[in-house]
C-alpha positions as CSV (number, residue, x, y, z in Angstrom):
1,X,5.7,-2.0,7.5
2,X,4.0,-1.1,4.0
3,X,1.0,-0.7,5.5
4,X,2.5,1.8,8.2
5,X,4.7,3.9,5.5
6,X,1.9,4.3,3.2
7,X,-0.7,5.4,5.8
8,X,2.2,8.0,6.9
9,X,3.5,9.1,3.5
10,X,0.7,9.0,1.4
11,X,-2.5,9.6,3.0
12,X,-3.8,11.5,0.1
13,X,-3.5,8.7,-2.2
14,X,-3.6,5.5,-0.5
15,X,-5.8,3.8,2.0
16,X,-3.8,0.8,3.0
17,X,-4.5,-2.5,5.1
18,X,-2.1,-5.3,5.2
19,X,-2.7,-8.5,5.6
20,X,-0.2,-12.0,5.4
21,X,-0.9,-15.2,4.4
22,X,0.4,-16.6,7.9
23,X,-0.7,-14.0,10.1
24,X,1.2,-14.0,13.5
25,X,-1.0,-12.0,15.8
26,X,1.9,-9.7,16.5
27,X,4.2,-7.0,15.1
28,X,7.8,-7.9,15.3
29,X,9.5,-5.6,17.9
30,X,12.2,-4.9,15.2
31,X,9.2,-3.4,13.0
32,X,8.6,-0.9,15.4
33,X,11.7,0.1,16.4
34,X,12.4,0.8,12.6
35,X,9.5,2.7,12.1
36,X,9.8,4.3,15.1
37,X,13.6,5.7,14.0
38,X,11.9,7.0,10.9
39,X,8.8,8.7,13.0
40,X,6.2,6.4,11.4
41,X,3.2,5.8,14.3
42,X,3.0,1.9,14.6
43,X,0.5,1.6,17.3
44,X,-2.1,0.9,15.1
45,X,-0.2,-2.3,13.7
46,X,-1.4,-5.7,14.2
47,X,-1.0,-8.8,12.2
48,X,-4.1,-9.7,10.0
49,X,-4.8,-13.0,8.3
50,X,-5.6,-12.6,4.5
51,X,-9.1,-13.8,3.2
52,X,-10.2,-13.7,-0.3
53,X,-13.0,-12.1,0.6
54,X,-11.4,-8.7,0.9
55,X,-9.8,-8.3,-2.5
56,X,-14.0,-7.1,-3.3
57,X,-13.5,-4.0,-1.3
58,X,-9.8,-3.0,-3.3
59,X,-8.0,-1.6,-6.2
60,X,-5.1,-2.6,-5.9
61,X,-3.3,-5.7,-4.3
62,X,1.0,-5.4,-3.4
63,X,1.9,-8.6,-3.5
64,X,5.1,-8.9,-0.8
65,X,4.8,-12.7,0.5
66,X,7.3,-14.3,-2.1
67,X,4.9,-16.2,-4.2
68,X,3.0,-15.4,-7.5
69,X,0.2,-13.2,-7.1
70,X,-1.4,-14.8,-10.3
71,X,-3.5,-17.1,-7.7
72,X,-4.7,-13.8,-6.2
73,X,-5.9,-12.9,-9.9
74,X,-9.9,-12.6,-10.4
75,X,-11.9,-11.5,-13.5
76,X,-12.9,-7.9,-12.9
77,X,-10.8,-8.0,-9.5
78,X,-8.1,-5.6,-8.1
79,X,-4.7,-5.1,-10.0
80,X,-2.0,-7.4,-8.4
81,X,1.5,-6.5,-8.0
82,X,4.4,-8.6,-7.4
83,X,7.0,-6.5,-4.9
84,X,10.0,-8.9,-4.8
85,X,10.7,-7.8,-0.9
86,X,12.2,-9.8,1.6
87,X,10.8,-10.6,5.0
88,X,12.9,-9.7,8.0
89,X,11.3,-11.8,10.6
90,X,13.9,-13.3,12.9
91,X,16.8,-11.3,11.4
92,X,18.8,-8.7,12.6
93,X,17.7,-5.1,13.1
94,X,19.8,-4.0,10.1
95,X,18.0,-6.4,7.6
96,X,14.7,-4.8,9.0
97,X,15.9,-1.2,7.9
98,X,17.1,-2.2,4.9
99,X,13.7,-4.2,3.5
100,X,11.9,-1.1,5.0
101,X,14.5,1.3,2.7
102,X,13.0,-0.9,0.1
103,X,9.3,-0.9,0.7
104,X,9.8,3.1,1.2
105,X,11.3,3.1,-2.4
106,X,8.8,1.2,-4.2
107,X,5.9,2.9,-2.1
108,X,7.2,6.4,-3.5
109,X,7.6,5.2,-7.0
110,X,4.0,3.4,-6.5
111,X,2.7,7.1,-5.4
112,X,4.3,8.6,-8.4
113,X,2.3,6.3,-10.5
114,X,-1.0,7.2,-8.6
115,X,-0.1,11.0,-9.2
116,X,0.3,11.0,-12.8
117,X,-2.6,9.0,-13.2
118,X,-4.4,11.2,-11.3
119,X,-3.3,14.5,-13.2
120,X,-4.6,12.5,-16.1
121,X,-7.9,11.7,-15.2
122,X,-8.4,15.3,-14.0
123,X,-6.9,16.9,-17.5
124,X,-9.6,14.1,-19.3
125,X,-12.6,15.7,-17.0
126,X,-14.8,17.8,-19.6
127,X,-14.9,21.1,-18.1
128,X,-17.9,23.0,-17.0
129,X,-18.2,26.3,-19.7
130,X,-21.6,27.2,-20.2
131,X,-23.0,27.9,-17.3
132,X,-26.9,29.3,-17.0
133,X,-27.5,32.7,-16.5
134,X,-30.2,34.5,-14.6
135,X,-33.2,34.4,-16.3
136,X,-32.2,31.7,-18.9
């Protein structure tokens, strides 16, 4: 679902991939059918193992399985997060929505972050004054 919600919402500031620690080969139907109430495209969804290998190639890792993230933890590798999110799997339709209320929440406060700190980084830029004339 994060994956799905953040590729919809937030284009401009995230490029996300998810990945589980037991990866089942298959979206839940419920998934779907939540994200397809909310007009989120979930064709594109499948279930992907996690490998260690990957956290090279990213900033930022959200945390969602339940367990510590400090294993995930590597000098000079990506940020870890902790999202204290329960998984829906085998549950009713309504626990689905509700988790994905959740992961919608923290994603738009997680965007908000990624904002500011852009905004930031772009009022830190030196700016370009002095530029050559003709002849100079």
């Amino acid at each position: 679902m994060a994956e799905a919600i953040a590729r919809h919402r937030f284009p401009d500031l995230m490029e996300a991939s998810s990945a589980g620690l037991f990866a089942l080969g298959s979206i839940a139907p419920q998934t779907r059918a939540v994200l397809t109430e909310r007009g989120i495209p979930a064709d594109f969804l499948v279930s992907r193992q996690f490998s260690k290998e990957n956290l090279a190639e990213v900033e930022v890792v959200i945390n969602m399985s339940g367990r510590s993230g400090a294993l995930l933890e590597t000098p000079g590798g990506p940020r870890v997060e902790d999202w204290e999110v329960g998984d829906p799997y085998g549950s009713e339709l309504h626990i689905y929505r509700e988790i994905c209320d959740e992961i919608e929440l923290r994603l738009a406060r997680f965007a908000g972050e990624l904002r500011s700190l852009r905004r930031k980084q772009r009022q830190a830029a030196p700016l370009v004054t002095d530029r050559p004339r003709r002849g100079d």
